[in-house]
Backbone atoms as SQL, in Angstrom:
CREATE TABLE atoms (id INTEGER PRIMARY KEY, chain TEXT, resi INTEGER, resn TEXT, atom TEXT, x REAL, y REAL, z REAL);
INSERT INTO atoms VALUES
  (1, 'A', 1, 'UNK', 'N', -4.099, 28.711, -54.004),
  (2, 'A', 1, 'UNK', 'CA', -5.496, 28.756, -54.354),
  (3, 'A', 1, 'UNK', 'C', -6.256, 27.868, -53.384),
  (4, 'A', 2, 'UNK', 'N', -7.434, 28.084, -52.869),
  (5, 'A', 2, 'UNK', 'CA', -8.430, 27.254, -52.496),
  (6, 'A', 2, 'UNK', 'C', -9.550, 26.979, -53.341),
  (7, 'A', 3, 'UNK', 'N', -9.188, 25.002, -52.825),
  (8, 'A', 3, 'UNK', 'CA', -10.648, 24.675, -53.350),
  (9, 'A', 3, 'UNK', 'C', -11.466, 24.352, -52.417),
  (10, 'A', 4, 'UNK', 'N', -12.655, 24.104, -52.664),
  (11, 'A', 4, 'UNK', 'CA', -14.089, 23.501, -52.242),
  (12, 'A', 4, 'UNK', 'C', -14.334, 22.479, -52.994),
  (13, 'A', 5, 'UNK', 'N', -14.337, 21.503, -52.455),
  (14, 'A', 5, 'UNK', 'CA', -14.682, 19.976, -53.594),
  (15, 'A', 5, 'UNK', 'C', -15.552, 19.270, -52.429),
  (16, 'A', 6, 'UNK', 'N', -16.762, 18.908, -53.049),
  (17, 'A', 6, 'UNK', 'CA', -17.581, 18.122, -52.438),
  (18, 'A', 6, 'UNK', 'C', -17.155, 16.543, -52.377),
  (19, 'A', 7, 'UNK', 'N', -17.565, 15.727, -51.125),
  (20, 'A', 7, 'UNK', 'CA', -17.110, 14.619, -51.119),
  (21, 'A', 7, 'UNK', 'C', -17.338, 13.627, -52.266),
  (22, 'A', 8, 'UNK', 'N', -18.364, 14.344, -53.104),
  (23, 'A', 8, 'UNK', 'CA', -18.798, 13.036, -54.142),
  (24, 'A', 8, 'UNK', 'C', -18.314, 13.567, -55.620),
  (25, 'A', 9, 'UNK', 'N', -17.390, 14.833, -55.407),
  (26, 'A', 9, 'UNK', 'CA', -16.318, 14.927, -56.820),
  (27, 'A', 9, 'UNK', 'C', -14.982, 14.796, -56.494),
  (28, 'A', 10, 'UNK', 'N', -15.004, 13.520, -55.476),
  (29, 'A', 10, 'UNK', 'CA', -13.334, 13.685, -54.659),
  (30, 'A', 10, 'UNK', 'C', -12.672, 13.015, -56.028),
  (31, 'A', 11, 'UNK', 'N', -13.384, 12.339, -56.174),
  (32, 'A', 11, 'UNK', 'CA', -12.574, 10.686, -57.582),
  (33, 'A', 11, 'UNK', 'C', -12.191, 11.795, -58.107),
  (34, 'A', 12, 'UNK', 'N', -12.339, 13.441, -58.587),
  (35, 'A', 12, 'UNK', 'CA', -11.763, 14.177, -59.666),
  (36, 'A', 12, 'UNK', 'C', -10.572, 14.666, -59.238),
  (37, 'A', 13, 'UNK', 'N', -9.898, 13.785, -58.057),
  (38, 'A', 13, 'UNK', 'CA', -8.585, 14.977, -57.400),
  (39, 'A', 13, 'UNK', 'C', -8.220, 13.614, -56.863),
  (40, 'A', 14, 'UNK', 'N', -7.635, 12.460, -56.848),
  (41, 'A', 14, 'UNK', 'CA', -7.207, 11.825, -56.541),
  (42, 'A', 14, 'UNK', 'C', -5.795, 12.256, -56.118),
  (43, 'A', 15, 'UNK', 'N', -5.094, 12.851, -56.546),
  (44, 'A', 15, 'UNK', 'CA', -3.758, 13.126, -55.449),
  (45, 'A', 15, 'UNK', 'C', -3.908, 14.458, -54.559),
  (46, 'A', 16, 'UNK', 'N', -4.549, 14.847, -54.634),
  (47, 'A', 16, 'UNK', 'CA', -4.976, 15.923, -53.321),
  (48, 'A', 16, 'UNK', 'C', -5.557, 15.397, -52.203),
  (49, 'A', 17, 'UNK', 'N', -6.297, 14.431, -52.768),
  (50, 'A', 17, 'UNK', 'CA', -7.011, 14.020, -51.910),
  (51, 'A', 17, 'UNK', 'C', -5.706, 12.711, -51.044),
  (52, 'A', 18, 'UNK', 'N', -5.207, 12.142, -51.735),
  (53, 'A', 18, 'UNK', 'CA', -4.282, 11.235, -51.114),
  (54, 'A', 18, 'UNK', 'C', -3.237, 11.737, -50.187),
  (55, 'A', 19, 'UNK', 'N', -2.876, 13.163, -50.843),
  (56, 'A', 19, 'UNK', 'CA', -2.458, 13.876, -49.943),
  (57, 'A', 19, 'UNK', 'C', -2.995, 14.666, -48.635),
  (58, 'A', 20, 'UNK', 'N', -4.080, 14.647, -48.770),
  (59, 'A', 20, 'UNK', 'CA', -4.776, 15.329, -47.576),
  (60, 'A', 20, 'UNK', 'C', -4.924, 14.156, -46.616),
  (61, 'A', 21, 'UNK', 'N', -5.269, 12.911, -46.732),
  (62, 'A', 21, 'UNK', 'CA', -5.772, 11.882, -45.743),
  (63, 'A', 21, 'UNK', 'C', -4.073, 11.781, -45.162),
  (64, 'A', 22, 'UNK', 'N', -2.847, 11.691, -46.315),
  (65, 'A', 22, 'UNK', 'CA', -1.942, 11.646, -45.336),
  (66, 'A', 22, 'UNK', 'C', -1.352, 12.260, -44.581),
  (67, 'A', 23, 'UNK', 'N', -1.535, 13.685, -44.796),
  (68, 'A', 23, 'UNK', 'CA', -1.431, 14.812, -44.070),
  (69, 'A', 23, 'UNK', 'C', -2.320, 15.023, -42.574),
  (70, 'A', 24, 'UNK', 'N', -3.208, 14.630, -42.985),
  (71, 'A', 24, 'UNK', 'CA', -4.039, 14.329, -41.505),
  (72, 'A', 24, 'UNK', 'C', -3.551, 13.363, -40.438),
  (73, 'A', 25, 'UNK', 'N', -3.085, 12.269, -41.294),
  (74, 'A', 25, 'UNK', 'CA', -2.661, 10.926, -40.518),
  (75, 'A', 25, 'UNK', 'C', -1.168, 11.750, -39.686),
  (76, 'A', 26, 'UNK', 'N', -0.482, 12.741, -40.441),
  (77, 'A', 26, 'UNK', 'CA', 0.631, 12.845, -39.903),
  (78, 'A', 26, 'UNK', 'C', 0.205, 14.183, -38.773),
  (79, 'A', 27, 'UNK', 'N', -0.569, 14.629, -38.769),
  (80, 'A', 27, 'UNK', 'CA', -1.209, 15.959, -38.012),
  (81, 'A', 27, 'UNK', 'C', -2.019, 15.150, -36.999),
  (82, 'A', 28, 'UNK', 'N', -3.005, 14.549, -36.880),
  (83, 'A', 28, 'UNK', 'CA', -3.946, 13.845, -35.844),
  (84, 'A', 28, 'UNK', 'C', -3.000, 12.528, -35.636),
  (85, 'A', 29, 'UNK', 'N', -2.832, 12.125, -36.067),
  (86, 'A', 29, 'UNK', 'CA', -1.837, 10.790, -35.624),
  (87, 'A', 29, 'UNK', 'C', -0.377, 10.590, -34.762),
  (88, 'A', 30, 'UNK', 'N', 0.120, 10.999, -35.725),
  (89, 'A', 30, 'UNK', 'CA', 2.218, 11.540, -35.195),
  (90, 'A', 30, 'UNK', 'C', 2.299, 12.709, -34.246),
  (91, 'A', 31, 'UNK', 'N', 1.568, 14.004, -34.764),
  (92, 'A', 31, 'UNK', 'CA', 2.147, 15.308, -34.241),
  (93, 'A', 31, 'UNK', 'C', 1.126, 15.266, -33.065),
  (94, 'A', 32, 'UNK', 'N', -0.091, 14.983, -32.793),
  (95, 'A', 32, 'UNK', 'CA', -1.067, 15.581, -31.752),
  (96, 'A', 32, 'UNK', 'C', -1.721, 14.555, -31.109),
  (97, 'A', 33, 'UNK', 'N', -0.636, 13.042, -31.470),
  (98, 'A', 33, 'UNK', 'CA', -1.326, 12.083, -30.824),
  (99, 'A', 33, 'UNK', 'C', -3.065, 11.468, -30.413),
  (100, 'A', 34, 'UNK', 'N', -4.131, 11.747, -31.232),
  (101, 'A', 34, 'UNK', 'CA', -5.138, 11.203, -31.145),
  (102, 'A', 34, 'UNK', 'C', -5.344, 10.203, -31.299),
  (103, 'A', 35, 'UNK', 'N', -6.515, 9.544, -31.230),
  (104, 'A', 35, 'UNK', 'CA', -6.755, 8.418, -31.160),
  (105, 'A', 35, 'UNK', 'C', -7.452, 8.260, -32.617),
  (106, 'A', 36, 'UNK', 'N', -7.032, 8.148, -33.879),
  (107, 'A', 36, 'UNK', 'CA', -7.602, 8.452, -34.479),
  (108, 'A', 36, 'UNK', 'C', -6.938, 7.292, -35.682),
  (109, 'A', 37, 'UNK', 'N', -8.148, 6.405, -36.036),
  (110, 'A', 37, 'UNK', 'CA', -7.651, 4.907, -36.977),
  (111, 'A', 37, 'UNK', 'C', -6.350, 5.592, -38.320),
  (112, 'A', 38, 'UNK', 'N', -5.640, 4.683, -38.359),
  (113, 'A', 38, 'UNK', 'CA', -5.062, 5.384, -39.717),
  (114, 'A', 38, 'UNK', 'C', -4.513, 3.644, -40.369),
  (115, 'A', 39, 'UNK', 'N', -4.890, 4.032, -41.686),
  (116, 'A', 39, 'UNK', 'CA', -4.582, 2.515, -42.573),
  (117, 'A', 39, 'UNK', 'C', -3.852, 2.916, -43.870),
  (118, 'A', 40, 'UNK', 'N', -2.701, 2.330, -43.745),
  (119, 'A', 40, 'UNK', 'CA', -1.877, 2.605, -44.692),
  (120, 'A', 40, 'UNK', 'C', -1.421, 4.221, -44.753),
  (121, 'A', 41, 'UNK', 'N', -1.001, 4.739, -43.709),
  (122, 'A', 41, 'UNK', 'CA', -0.927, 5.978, -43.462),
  (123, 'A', 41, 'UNK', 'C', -1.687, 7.142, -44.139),
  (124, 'A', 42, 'UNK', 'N', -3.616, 6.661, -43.692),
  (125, 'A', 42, 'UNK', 'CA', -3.772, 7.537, -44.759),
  (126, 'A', 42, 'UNK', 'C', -4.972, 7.611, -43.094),
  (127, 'A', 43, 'UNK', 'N', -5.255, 9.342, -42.609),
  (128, 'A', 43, 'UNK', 'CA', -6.518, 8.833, -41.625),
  (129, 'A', 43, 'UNK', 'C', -8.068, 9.509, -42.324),
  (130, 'A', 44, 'UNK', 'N', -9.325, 8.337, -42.357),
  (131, 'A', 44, 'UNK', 'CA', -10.274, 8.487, -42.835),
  (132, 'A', 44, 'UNK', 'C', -11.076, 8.578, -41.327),
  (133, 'A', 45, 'UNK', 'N', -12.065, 9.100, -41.577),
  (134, 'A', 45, 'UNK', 'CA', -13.114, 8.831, -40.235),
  (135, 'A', 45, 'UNK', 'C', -14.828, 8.890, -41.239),
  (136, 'A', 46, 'UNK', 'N', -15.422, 8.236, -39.854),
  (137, 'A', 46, 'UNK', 'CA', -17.047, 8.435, -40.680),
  (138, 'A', 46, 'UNK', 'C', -17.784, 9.602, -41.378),
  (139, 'A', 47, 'UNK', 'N', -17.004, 10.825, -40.940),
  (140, 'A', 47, 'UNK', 'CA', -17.478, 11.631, -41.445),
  (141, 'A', 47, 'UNK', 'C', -17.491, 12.279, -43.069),
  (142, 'A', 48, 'UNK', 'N', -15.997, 11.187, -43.724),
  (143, 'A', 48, 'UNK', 'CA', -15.690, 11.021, -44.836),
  (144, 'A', 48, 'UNK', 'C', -16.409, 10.432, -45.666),
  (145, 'A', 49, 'UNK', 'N', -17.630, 9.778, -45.337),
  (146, 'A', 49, 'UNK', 'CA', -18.571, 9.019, -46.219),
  (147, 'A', 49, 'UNK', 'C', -19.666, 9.673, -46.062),
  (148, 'A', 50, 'UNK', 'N', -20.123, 11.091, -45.438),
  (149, 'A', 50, 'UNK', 'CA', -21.339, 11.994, -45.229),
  (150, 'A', 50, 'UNK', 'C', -21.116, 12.875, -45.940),
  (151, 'A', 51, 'UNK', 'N', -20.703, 12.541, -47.581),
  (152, 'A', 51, 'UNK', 'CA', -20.573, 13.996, -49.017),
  (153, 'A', 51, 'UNK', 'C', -20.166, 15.246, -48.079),
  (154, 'A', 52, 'UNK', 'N', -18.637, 15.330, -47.387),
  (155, 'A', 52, 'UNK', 'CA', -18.478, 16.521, -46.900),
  (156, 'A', 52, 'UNK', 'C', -18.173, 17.300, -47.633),
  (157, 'A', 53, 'UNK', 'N', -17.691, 19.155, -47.297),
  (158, 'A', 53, 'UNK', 'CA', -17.369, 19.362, -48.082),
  (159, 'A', 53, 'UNK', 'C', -16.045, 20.031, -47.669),
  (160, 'A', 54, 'UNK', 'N', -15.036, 19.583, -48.768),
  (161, 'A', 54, 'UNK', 'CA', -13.357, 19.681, -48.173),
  (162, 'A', 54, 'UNK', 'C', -13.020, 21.202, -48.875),
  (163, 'A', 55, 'UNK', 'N', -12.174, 21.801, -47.943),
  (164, 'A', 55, 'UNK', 'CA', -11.326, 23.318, -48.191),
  (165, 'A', 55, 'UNK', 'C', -9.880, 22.649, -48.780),
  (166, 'A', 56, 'UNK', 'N', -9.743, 23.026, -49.585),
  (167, 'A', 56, 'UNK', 'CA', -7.842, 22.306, -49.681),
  (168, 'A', 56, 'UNK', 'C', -7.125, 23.902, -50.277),
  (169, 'A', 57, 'UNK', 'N', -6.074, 23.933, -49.417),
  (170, 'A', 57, 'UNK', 'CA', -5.333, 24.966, -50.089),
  (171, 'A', 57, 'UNK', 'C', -4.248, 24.381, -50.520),
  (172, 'A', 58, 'UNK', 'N', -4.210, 24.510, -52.274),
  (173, 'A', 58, 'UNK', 'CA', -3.521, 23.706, -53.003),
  (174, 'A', 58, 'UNK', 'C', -2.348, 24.948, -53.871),
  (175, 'A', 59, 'UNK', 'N', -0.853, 24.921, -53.557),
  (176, 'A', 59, 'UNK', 'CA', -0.175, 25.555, -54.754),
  (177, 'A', 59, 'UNK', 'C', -0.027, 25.291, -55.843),
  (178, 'A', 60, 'UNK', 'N', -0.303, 26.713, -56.532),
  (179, 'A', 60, 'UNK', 'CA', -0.763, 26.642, -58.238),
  (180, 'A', 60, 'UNK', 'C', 0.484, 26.026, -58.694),
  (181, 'A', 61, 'UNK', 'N', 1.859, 25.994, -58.992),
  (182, 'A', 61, 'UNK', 'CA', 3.114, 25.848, -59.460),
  (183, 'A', 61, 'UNK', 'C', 2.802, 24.038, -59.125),
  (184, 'A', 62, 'UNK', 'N', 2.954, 23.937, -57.738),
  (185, 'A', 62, 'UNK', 'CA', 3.174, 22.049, -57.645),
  (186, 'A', 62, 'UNK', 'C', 1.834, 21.366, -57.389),
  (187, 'A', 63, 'UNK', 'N', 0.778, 22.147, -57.287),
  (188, 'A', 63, 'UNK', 'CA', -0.182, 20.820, -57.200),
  (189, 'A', 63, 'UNK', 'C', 0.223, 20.290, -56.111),
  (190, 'A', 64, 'UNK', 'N', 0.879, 20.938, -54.815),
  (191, 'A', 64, 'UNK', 'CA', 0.621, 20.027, -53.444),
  (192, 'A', 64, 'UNK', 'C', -0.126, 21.024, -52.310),
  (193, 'A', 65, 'UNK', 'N', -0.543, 20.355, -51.742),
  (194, 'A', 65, 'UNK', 'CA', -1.138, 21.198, -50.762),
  (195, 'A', 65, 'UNK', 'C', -0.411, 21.524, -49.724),
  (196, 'A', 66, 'UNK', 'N', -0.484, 22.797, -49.113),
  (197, 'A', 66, 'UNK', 'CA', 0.242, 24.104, -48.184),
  (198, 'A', 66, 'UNK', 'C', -0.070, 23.514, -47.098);
């Protein structure tokens, strides 16, 4: 399934969302080498505090994202 969750109903998905910042950290960080801050293996950028709005494709059975 995909969602659409705006940045300012993220607090309602707290492990999707924990999972997505670390999924990034391991995609922009580890696999494709950018230059891109990561803290506590999780990567945020400024654009995370401008109410974006996130796509997550999440499986229905585990609740992790694809």
């Amino acid at each position: 399934m995909i969602l659409a969750i705006e940045g300012v109903d993220r607090h309602h998905y707290p492990n999707l969302f924990e999972q997505m910042f670390r999924m990034r950290a391991a995609v922009f960080a580890d696999r494709l080498a950018w230059d891109v801050t990561v803290v506590d293996g999780r990567e945020c950028d400024r654009f995370d505090a401008e109410d974006p709005l996130y796509l997550l494709c999440v499986d229905e059975v585990t609740q992790h994202l694809k």
